[in-house]
LOLUM-745422 format. One line per field, with one value per residue (C-alpha): x, y, z. Coordinates in steps of 0.05 Angstrom, whole numbers. Last residue first. Layout:
<sites>
px = X|...
py = Y|...
pz = Z|...
</sites>
This chain:
<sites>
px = 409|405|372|306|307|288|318|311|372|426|484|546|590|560|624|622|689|718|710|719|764|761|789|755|759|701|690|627|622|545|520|543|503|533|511|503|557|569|616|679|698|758|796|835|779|741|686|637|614|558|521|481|472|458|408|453|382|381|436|417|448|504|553|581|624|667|726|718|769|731|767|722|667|616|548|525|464|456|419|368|316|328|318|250|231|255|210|221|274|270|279|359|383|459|502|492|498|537|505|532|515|570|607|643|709|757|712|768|735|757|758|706|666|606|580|521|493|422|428|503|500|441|454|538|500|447|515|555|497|480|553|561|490|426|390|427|470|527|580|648|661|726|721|797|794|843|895|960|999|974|938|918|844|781|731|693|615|619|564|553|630|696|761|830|852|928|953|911|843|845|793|748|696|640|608|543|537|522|565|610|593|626|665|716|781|825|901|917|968|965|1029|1032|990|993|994|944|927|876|823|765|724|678|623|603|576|599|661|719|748|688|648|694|665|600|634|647|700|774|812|889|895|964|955|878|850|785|769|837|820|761|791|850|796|765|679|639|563|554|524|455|439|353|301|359|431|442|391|421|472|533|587|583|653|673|726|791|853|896|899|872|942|995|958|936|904|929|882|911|968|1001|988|947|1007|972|934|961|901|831|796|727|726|656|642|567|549|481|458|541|550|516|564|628|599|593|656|697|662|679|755|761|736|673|670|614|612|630|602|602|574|601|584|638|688|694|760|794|737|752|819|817|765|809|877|836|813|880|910|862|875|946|940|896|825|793|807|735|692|646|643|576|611|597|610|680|695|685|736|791|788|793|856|886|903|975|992|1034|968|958|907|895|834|843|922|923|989|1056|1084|1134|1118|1182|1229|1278|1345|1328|1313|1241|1236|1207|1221|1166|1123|1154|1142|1070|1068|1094|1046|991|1020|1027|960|984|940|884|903|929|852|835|889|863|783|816|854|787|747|806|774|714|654|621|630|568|524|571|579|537|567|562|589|579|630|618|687|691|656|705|763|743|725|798|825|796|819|894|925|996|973|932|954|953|974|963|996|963|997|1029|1094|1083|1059|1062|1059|1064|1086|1067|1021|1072|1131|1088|1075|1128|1116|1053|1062|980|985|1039|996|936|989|1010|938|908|968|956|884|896|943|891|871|833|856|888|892|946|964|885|860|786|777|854|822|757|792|843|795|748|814|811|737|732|787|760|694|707|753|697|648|684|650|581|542|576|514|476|530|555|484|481|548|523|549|549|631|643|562|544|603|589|631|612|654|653|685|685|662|672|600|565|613|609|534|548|588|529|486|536|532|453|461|525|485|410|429|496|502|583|576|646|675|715|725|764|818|862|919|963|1000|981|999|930|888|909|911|846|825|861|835|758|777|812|757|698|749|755|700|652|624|655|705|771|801|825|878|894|970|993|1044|1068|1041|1072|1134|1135|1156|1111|1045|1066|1085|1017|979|1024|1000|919|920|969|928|859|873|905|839|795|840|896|907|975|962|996|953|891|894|865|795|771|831|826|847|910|960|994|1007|983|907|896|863|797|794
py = 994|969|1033|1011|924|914|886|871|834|870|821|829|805|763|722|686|648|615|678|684|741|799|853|898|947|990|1032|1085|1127|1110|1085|1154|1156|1101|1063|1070|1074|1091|1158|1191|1256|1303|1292|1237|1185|1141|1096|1054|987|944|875|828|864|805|784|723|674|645|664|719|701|718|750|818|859|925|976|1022|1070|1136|1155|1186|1233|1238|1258|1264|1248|1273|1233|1255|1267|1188|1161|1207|1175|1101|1106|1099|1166|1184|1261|1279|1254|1237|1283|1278|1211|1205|1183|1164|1173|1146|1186|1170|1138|1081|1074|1028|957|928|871|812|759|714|656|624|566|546|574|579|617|653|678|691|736|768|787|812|850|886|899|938|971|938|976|943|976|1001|1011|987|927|891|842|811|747|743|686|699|759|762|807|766|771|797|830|879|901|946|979|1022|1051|1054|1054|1046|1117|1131|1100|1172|1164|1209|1252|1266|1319|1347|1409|1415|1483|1481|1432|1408|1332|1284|1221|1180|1150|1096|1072|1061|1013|988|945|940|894|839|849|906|928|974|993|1020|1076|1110|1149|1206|1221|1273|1298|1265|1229|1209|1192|1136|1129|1079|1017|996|950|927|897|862|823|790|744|721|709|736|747|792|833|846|877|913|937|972|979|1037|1024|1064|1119|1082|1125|1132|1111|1079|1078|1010|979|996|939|912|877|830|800|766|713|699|652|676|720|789|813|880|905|980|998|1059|1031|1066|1065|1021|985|940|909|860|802|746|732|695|735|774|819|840|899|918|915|888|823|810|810|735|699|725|719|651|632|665|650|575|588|631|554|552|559|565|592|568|592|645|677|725|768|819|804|835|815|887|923|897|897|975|986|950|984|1050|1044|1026|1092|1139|1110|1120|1194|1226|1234|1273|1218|1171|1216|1208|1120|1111|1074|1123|1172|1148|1139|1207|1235|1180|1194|1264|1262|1226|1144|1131|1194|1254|1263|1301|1263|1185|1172|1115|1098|1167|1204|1223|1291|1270|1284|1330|1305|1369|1357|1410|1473|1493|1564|1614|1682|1677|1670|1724|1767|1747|1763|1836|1843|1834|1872|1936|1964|1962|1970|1959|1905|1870|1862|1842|1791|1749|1763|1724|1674|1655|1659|1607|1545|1559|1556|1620|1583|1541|1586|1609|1692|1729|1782|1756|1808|1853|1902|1975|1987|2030|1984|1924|1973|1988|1917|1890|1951|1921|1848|1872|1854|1820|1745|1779|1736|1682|1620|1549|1503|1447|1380|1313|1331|1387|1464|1523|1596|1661|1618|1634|1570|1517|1545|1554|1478|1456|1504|1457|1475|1486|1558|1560|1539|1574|1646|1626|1612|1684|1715|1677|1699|1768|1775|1754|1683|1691|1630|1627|1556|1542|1512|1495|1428|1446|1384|1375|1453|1426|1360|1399|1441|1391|1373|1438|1444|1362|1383|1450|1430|1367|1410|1460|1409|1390|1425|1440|1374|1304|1265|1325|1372|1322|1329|1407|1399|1356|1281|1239|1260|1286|1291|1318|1361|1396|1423|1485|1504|1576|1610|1683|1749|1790|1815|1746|1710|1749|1739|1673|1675|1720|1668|1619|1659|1650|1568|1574|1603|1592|1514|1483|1440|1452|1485|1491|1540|1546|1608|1616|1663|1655|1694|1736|1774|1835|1879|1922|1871|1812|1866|1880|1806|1797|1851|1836|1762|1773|1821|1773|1719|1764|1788|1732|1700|1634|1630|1593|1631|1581|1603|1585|1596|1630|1675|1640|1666|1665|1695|1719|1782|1796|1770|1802|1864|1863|1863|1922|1956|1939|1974|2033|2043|2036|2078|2130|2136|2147|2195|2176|2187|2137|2102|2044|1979|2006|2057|2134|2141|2204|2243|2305|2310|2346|2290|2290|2221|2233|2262|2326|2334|2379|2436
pz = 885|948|989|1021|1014|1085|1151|1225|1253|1212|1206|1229|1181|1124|1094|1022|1003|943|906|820|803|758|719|684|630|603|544|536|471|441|511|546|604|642|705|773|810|879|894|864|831|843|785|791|806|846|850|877|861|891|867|900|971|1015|1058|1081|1099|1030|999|931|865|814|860|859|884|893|858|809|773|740|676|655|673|722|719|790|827|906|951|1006|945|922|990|1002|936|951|1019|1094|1106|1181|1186|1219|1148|1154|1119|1040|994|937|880|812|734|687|644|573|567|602|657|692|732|797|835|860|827|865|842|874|843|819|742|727|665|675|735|710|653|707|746|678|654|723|739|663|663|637|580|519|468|500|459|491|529|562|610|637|678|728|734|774|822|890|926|991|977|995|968|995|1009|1065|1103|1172|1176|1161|1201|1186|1193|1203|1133|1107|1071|1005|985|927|942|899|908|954|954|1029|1056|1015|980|991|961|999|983|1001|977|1045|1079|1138|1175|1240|1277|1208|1147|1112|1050|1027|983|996|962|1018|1008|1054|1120|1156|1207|1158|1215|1245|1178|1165|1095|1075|1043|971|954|968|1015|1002|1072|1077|1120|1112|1184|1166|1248|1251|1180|1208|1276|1226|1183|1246|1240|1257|1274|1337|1283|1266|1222|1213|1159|1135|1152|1194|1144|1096|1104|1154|1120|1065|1049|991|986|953|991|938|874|855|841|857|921|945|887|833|780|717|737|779|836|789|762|701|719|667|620|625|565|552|491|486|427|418|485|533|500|471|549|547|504|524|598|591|562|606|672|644|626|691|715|762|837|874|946|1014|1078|1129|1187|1238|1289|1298|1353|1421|1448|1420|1459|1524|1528|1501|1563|1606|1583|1588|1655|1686|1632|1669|1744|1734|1704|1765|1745|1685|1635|1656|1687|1644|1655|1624|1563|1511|1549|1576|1511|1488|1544|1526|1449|1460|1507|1457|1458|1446|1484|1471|1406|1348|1303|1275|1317|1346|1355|1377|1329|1356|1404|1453|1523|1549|1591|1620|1581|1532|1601|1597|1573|1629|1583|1541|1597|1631|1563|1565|1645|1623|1562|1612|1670|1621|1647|1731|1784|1741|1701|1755|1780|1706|1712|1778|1747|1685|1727|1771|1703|1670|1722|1699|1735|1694|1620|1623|1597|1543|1548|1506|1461|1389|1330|1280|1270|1277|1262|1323|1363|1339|1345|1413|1440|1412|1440|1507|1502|1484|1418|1430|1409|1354|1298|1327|1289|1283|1242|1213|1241|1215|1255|1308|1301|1346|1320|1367|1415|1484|1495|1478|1508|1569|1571|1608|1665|1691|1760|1767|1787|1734|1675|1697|1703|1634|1611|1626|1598|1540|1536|1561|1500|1450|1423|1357|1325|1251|1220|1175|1109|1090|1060|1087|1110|1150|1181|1193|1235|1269|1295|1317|1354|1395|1407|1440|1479|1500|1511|1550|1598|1600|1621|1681|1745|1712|1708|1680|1650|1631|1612|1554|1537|1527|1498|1454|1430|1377|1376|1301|1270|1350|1362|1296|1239|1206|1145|1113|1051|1053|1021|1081|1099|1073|1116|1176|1172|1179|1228|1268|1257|1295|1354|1366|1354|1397|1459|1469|1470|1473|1411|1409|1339|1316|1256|1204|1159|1094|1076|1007|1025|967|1027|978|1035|1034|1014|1067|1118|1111|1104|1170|1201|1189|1202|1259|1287|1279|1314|1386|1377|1376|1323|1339|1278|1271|1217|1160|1121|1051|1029|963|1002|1055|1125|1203|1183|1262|1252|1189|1229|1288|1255|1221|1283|1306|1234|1240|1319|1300|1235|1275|1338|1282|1247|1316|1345|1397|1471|1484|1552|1517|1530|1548|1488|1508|1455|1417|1408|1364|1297|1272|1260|1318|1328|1405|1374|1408|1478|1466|1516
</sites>
């Protein structure tokens, strides 16, 4: 005889819960599964209405069912979420590259948003390489710390409030019992909260903390959801397979010993006066860290200096190694050339480029005046002035990017900022972003200040595009990154207050662009003699065309068509605030970029100028200052003109 549903409703019973022993028909199973998820999310307050929420996604069913229930429940109690998924390709072959077509088709099915962040753009590394310089035994503590602050990094992309994880009851019971097997009670608090967040980080969440594994399976097959089933290939030495085999045995014995080791866990609170690390920032990388250098940093160093096994011993030998390898790095300077440049009069600059700008615009005001606040609007920069001890700095080059990225090129502004010896240091220019922080390439903006060890501030931005639709990005660069990378052209002073010259123009009615006609003006002007200008210019009105490039090509790029399908052209409207430099004529033996601006704006655009495409309507204002100084920092040893325009 049929047994009847337990909620006696009528139907018959098709499935008897793990977790309850309750026998309960296929519609009921759902409701009491969706509504105890929804108590945890209610209990714990874990949403505001109007939030976005990224669900970490691997395809597998643990995250294929949050998102299903979570974008039920987000219907059905109007939590007014905006859902989004993010997930992590680890580059481990025959596993992740299967899984993550199953995210996507996750996406399709639920109508969502989706950001895939790799190991290899974020660390240069695979999994499958990682593997091949470590083997099996440690991989999965690489993994997971590498995993949890990619993360971090998609969800600080992505701009979201929180980021949902699909860690389920036998998971956290799972990690309590690692946690006390290795007498590391501290951290239960951590792992058994429904919600755990520190200062400067997203929030994450789990929503289905008190779901069991095998009602997860069951609603998922009931659901017919679509999801990956393989386990990773380098999961089975685990350390968490010994406590998962451990709890499945329990399990048996005993089906409420999960939810009875979570409430233990919950139970086992560390005492206040017990010393607990003290969650700051890495000094490196800017994210989550009890240490000055994160656990991340440590492991991906050790890679990159042949030393893998560098963080996984005892805590002594880990910090030794890192003092000598921080020692190490902090003496190596950039190579370094420099010399002195020409230096006419603002009265002479002036007068030349009043005469020669009248070629390219029909209104030129040019005028040596007072430099106005340009902290302020509408130029928002990091320093007040354009004045004292002024140079220009030529960093890097194309070549570093072209065919093929050269990604060990990543520079510190506090390292250059060391070998300029300039105190204050107000920086600003064009530079390829910190693509390890932001997880891709992408333009950067700079403009900083810094003075001294401990003192950076950062009025920085980068432009990208999204993967995929490739929409436009304009975002800030926190005080906590000081890094950029390949190619910089900045200038340099110690922002202060004094003589600038101010270039106004409107109506374009030559073919040369604003930089162009002021650089072939000061050519002209001062035939034989380098003279190079830095600071920053305000596209008043009209639109300029930009570029801003696209991840790193994996195909080598060796001509200016390939380099002009990799990029991506914008038209961009006003105002757009500029920052870069230029200087009349090439060094001989500098191989310099002559001129090179990029921008940023208010509105969600920024990248490299160009020039404008309203001639009729355009305005500019600049402000400008003559260099003393021309430095080439590290210097590409094989060359070619690909990308300088």
């Amino acid at each position: 005889m049929p047994v009847k549903c337990r909620s006696n409703c009528g139907r018959n019973a098709i499935l008897k819960r793990p977790k309850t022993g309750d026998s309960l028909c296929k519609e009921c199973f759902f409701w009491a599964f969706e509504t105890e998820v929804h108590h945890t999310i209610t209990k714990g307050q874990l949403f505001k209405r109007g939030s976005t929420v990224a669900i970490a996604a691997s395809g597998g069913k643990d995250s294929t069912v949050l998102a299903h229930v979570l974008k039920t429940l987000n219907e059905k109690y109007d939590y007014g979420l905006r859902l989004v998924l993010l997930s992590i390709d680890e580059g481990i072959t025959g596993y992740r590259d299967d899984s993550l077509d199953t995210v996507k088709q996750n996406r399709d099915d639920y109508g969502m948003e989706l950001k895939i962040l790799s190991y290899e753009d974020l660390y240069g590394w695979t999994m499958d390489k990682i593997v091949a310089q470590i083997g099996k035994r440690n991989n999965c503590t690489f993994c997971g710390v590498f995993r949890r602050q990619a993360l971090d990094r998609g969800a600080a992309l992505l701009s979201v409030d929180s980021l949902a994880t699909g860690h389920n009851a036998d998971d956290i019971a799972e990690t309590i019992l690692m946690n006390i097997m290795r007498g590391d009670v501290a951290r239960l608090q951590r792992c058994t909260s429904v919600s755990s967040e520190s200062e400067g980080s997203i929030p994450r969440v789990k929503p289905l903390k008190y779901s069991y594994e095998k009602e997860i399976v069951m609603y998922a097959y009931f659901k017919r959801l679509v999801y990956f089933s393989t386990e990773c290939i380098y999961a089975p030495n685990a350390y968490r397979g010994h406590a998962r085999a451990f709890l499945k045995d329990l399990e048996k014995i005993r089906p409420t010993a999960i939810m009875d080791i979570i409430h233990s866990g919950e139970q086992m609170m560390v005492n206040d006066t017990v010393s607990k690390p003290i969650r700051g920032t890495c000094t490196q990388c800017g994210f989550v860290s009890s240490q000055d250098i994160c656990k991340a940093c440590t492991l991906l160093e050790g890679l990159n200096k042949g030393l893998p096994k560098l963080g996984i011993g005892k805590t002594s030998k880990v910090k030794k190694a890192l003092i000598a390898l921080s020692t190490e790095k902090m003496s190596t300077a950039y190579p370094w050339i420099s010399t002195n440049l020409d230096t006419p009069s603002l009265a002479e600059v002036r007068d030349v480029l009043a005469r020669d700008l009248k070629k390219t615009f029909d209104y030129v005001d040019v005028q040596v005046v007072d430099c106005p606040d340009l902290t302020e609007e509408p130029f928002f920069l990091a320093g007040k002035g354009l004045g004292g001890e002024t140079s220009l700095i030529d960093l890097g080059g194309p070549p570093y990017l072209l065919p093929l990225v050269k990604r060990d090129k990543v520079y510190d502004f506090k390292q250059l900022v060391k070998q300029l010896k300039v105190t204050p240091s107000l920086l600003m220019g064009a530079c390829a972003g910190p693509w390890p922080y932001f997880g891709k390439n992408c333009e950067g903006v700079c403009n900083v200040l810094v003075d001294g060890d401990n003192y950076f501030k950062s009025c920085s931005y980068v432009g990208k595009v999204t993967d995929g639709d490739e929409k436009l990005e304009c975002l800030p660069i926190p005080d906590s990154e000081t890094r950029f990378a390949l190619m910089a052209n900045l200038y340099c002073s110690q922002g202060k207050p004094g003589k600038v010259l101010k270039v106004n123009c409107k109506k374009r009615t030559g073919k040369k662009d604003f930089i162009t006609a002021i650089r072939t003006g000061l050519a002209a002007g001062f035939p034989n003699k380098y003279v190079g200008l830095g600071g920053a210019f305000l596209l008043k009105e009209g639109r300029a065309k930009q570029h801003v490039m696209r991840d790193f090509s994996k195909t080598p790029i060796n001509t200016e068509e390939e380099l002009n399908n990799w990029l991506t052209f914008h038209d961009m409207s006003a105002p757009l605030v500029a920052v870069g430099t230029l200087i009349s004529n090439e060094v001989p033996d500098f191989d310099l970029r002559v001129q090179h601006f990029h921008s940023f704006s208010k509105h969600n655009e920024a990248g490299h100028y160009h020039y404008d495409t309203t001639p009729e309507t355009v305005e500019y204002l600049g402000y400008f200052n003559v260099a003393e100084r021309l430095h080439r920092v590290d210097k590409p040893k094989q060359t070619h003109q690909l990308g300088r325009d």
